[in-house]
C-alpha atoms as a printed R data frame, in Angstrom:
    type eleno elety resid chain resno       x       y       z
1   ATOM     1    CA   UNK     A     1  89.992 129.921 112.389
2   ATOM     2    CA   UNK     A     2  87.561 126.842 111.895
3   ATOM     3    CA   UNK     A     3  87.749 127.430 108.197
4   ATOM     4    CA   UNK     A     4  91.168 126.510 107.874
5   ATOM     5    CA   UNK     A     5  91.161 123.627 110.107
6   ATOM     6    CA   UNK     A     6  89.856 121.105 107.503
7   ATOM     7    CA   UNK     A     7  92.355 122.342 105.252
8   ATOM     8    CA   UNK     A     8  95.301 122.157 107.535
9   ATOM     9    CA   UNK     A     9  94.090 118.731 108.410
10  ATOM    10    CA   UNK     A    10  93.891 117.347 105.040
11  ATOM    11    CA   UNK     A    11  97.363 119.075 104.207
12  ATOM    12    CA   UNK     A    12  98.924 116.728 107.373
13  ATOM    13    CA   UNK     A    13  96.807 113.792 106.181
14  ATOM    14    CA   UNK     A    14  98.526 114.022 102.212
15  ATOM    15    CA   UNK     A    15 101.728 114.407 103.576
16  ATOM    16    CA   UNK     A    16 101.489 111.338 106.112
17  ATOM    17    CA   UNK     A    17 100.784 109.856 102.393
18  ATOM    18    CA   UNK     A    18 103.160 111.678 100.368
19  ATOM    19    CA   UNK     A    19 106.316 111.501 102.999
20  ATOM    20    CA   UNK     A    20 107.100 108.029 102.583
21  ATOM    21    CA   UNK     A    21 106.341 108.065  98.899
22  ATOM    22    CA   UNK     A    22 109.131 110.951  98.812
23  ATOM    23    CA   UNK     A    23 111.286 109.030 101.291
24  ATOM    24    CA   UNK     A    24 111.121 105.665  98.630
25  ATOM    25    CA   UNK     A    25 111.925 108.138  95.365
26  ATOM    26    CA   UNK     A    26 114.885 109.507  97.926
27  ATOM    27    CA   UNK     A    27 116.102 106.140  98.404
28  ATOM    28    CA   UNK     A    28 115.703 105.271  94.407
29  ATOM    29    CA   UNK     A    29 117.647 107.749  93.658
30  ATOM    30    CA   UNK     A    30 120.367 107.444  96.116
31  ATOM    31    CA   UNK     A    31 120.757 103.922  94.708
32  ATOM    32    CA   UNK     A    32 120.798 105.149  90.773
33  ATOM    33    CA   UNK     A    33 123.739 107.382  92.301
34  ATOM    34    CA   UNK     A    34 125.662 104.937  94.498
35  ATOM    35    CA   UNK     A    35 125.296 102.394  90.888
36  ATOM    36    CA   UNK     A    36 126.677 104.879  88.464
37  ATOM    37    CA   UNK     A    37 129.547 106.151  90.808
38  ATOM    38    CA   UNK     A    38 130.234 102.213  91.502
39  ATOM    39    CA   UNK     A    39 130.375 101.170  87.819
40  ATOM    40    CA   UNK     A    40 132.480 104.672  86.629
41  ATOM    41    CA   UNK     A    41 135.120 104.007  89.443
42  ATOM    42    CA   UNK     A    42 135.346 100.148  88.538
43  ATOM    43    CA   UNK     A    43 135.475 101.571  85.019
44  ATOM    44    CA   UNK     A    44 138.316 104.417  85.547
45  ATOM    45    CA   UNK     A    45 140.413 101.853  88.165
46  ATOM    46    CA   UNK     A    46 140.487  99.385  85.447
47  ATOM    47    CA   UNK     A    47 142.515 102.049  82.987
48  ATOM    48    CA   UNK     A    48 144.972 102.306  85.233
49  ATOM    49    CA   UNK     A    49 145.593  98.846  84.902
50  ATOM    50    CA   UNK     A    50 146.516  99.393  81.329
51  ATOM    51    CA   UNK     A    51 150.386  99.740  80.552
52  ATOM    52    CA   UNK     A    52 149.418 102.985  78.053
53  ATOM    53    CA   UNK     A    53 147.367 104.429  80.674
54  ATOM    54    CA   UNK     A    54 149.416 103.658  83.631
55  ATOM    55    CA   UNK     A    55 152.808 105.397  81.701
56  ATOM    56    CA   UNK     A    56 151.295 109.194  82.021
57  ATOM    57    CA   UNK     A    57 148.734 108.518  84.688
58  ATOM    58    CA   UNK     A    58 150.686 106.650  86.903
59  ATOM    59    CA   UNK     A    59 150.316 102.912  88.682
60  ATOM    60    CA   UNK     A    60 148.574 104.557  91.662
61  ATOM    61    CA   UNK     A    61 144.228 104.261  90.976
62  ATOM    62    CA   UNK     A    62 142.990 107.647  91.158
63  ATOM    63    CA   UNK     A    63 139.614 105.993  91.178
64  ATOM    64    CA   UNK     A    64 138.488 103.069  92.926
65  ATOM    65    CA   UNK     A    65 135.154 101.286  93.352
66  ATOM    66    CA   UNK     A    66 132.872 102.231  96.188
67  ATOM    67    CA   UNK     A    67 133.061  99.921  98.947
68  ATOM    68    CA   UNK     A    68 130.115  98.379 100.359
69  ATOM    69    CA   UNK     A    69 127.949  99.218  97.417
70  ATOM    70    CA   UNK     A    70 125.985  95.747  97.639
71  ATOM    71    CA   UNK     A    71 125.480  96.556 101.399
72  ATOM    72    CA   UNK     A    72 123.730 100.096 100.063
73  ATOM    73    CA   UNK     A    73 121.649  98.121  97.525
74  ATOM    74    CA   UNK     A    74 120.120  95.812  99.909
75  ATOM    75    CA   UNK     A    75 119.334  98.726 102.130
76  ATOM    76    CA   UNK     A    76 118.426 101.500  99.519
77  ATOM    77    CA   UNK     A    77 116.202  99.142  98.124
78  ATOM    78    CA   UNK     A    78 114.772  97.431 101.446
79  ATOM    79    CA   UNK     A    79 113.596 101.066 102.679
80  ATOM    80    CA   UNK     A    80 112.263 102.380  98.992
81  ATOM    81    CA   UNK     A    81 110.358  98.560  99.000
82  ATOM    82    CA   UNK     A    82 108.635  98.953 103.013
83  ATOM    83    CA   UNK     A    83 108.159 102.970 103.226
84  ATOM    84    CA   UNK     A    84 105.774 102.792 100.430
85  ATOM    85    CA   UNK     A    85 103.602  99.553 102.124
86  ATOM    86    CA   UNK     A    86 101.092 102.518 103.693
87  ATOM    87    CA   UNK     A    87 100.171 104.479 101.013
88  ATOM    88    CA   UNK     A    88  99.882 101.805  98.430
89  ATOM    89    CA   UNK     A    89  97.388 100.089 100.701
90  ATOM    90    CA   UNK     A    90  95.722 103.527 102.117
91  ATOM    91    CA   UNK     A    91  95.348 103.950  97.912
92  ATOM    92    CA   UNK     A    92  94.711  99.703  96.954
93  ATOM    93    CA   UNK     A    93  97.253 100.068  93.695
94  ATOM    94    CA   UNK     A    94  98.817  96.571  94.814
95  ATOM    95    CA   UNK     A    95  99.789  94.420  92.222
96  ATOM    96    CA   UNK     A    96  96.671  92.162  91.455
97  ATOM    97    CA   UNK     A    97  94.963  89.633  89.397
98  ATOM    98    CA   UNK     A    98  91.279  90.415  88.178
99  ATOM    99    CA   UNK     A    99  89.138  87.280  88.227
100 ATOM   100    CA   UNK     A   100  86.254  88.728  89.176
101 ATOM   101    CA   UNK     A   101  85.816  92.380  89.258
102 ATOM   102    CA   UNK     A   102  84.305  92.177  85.829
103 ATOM   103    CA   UNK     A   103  81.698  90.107  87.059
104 ATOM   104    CA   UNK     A   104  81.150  90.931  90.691
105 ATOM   105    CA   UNK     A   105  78.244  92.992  91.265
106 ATOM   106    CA   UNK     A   106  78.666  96.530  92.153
107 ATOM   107    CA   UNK     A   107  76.621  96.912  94.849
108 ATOM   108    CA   UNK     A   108  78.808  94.353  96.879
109 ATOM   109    CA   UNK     A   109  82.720  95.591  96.118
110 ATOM   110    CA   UNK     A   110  82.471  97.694  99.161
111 ATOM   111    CA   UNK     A   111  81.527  94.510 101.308
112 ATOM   112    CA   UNK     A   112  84.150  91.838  99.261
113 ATOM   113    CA   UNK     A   113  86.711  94.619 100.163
114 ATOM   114    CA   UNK     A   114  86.076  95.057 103.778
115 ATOM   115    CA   UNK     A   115  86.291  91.193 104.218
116 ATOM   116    CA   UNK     A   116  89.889  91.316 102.109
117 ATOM   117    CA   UNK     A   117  91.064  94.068 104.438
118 ATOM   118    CA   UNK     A   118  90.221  92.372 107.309
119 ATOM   119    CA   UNK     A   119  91.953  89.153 106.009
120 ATOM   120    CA   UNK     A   120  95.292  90.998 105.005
121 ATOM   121    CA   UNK     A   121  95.024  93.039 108.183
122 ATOM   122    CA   UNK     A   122  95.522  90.027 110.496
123 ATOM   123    CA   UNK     A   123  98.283  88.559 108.166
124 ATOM   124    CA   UNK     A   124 100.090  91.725 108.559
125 ATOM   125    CA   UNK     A   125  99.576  92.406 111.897
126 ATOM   126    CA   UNK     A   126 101.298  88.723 112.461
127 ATOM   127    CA   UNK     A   127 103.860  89.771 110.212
128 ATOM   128    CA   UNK     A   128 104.466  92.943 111.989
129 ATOM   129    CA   UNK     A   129 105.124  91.076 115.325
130 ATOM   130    CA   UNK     A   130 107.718  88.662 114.079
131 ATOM   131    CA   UNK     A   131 109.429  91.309 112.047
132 ATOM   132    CA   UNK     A   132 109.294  93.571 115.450
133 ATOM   133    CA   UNK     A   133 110.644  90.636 117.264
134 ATOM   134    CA   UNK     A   134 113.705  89.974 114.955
135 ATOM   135    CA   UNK     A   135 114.298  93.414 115.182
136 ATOM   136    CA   UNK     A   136 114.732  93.391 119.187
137 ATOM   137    CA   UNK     A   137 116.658  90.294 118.797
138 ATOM   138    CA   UNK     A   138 118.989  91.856 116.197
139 ATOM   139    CA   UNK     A   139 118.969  95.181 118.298
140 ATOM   140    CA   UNK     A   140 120.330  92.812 121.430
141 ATOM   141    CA   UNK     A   141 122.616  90.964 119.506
142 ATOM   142    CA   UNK     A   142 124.313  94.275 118.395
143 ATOM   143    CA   UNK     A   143 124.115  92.531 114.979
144 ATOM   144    CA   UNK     A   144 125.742  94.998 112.140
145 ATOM   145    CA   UNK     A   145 126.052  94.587 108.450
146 ATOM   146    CA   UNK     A   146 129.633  92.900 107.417
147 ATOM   147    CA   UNK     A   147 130.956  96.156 105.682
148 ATOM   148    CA   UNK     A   148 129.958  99.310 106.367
149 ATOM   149    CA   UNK     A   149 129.128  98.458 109.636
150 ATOM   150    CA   UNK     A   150 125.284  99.441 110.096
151 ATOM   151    CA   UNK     A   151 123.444  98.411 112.516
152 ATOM   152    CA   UNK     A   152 120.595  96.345 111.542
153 ATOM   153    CA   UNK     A   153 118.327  96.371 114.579
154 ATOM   154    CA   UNK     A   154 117.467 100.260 113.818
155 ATOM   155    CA   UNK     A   155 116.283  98.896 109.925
156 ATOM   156    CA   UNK     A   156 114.419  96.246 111.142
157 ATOM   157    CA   UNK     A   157 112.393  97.778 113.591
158 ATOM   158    CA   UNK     A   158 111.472 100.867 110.853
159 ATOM   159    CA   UNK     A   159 110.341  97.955 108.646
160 ATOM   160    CA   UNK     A   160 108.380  96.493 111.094
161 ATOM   161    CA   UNK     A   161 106.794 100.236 111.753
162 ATOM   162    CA   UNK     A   162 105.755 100.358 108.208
163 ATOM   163    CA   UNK     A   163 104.170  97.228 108.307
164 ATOM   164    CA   UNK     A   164 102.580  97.753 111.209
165 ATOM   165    CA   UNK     A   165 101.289 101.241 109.476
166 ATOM   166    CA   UNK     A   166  99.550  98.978 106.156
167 ATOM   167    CA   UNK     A   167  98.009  97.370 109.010
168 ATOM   168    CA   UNK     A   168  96.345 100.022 110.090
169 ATOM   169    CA   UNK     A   169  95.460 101.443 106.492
170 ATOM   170    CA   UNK     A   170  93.915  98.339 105.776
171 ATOM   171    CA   UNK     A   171  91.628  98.607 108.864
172 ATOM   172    CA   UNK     A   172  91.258 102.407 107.645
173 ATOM   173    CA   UNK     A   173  89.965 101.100 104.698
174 ATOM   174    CA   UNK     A   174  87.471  99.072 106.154
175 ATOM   175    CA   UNK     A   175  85.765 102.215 107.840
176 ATOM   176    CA   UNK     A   176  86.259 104.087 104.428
177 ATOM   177    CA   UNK     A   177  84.151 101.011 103.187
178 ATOM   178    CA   UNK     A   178  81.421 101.399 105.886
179 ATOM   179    CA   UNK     A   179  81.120 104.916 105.025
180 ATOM   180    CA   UNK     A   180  81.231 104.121 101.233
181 ATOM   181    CA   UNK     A   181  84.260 105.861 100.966
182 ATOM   182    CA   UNK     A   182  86.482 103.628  99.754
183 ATOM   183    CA   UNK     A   183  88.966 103.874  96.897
184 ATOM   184    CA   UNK     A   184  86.957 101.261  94.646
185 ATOM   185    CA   UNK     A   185  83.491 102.769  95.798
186 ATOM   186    CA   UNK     A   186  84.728 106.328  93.754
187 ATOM   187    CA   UNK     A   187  85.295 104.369  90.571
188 ATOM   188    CA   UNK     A   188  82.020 104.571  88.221
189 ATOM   189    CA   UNK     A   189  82.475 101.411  86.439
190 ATOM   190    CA   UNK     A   190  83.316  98.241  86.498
191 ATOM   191    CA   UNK     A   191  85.757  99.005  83.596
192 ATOM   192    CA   UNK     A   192  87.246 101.772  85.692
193 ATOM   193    CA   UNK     A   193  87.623  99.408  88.778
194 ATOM   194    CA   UNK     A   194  89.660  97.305  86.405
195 ATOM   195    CA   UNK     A   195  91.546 100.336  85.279
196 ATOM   196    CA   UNK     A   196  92.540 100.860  88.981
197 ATOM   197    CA   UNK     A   197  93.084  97.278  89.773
198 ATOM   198    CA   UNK     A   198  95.487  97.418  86.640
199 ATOM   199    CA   UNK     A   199  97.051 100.770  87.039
């Protein structure tokens, strides 16, 4: 039974990792799908439009565009753009300059990244309590989106969650950096590090 504890354990800890990544591809390609079926119905409503068209197929659209469709970008995109904030920073593939990883030394990566974790963790953790507070005023306010009607509040406070989440994977990191653990201390080079910084 104690055998397949670690296992079990490291299955639940990839797919606290994995489950947002899938729920950010989910929402990527909900919003391909809501774009296409937007631009074909714009495309077929416009036929009918067309005198040639319109004398076997009728004046009535068969098609029309999807309604609210910008509404379901912002959103789509919002969730695919804040679900992914935890494991990017549990894995450090942010977007990033090198000035100095060529040059740093080695030995002290693990100790420059602890003090950069600790720096971004206190920004986000302020940024997690403003966001949460917008999202109780928004939640009080009843405050919906102009369309389709969706409640904002709900959004708000899930992208306050996942902020509050990097916040904590940034702290996670730190210990990973104690325990020389951490995602730059596995690279073997400083040409790898610059790989990863890149990648």
């Amino acid at each position: 039974m104690s055998e397949t504890t670690p296992a079990a354990g490291a299955g639940a800890g990839r797919w606290l990792i994995r489950g947002p990544d899938l729920l950010a591809a989910a929402m990527l390609f909900a919003l391909t799908a809501v774009t296409c079926a937007d631009v074909i119905g714009r495309e077929l409503h416009g036929l009918f439009l067309k005198p040639f068209f319109a004398r076997f197929l009728g004046n009535e659209p068969w098609f029309t565009p999807l309604k609210g469709t910008d509404e379901l970008t912002v959103v789509f995109m919002a969730i695919s753009v804040y679900a992914v904030l935890g494991s990017i920073t549990w894995r450090e593939e942010h977007v990033c300059v090198d000035l100095i990883d060529m040059v740093w030394p080695k030995p002290l990566t693990g100790a420059r990244q602890i003090a950069l974790n600790l720096i971004a963790a206190a920004f986000l953790a302020v940024v997690t309590w403003r966001v949460w507070f917008v999202a109780a005023r928004l939640t009080a306010d009843g405050e919906v989106t102009e369309y389709l009607r969706i409640p904002r509040g709900p959004l708000t406070y899930l992208f306050a969650a996942m902020c509050g989440v990097a916040a904590l994977c940034l702290l996670a990191n730190c210990v990973r950096y104690v325990l020389g653990r951490g995602p730059l201390d596995q690279m073997k080079s400083d040409l790898e590090i610059g790989k990863h910084r890149i990648d």
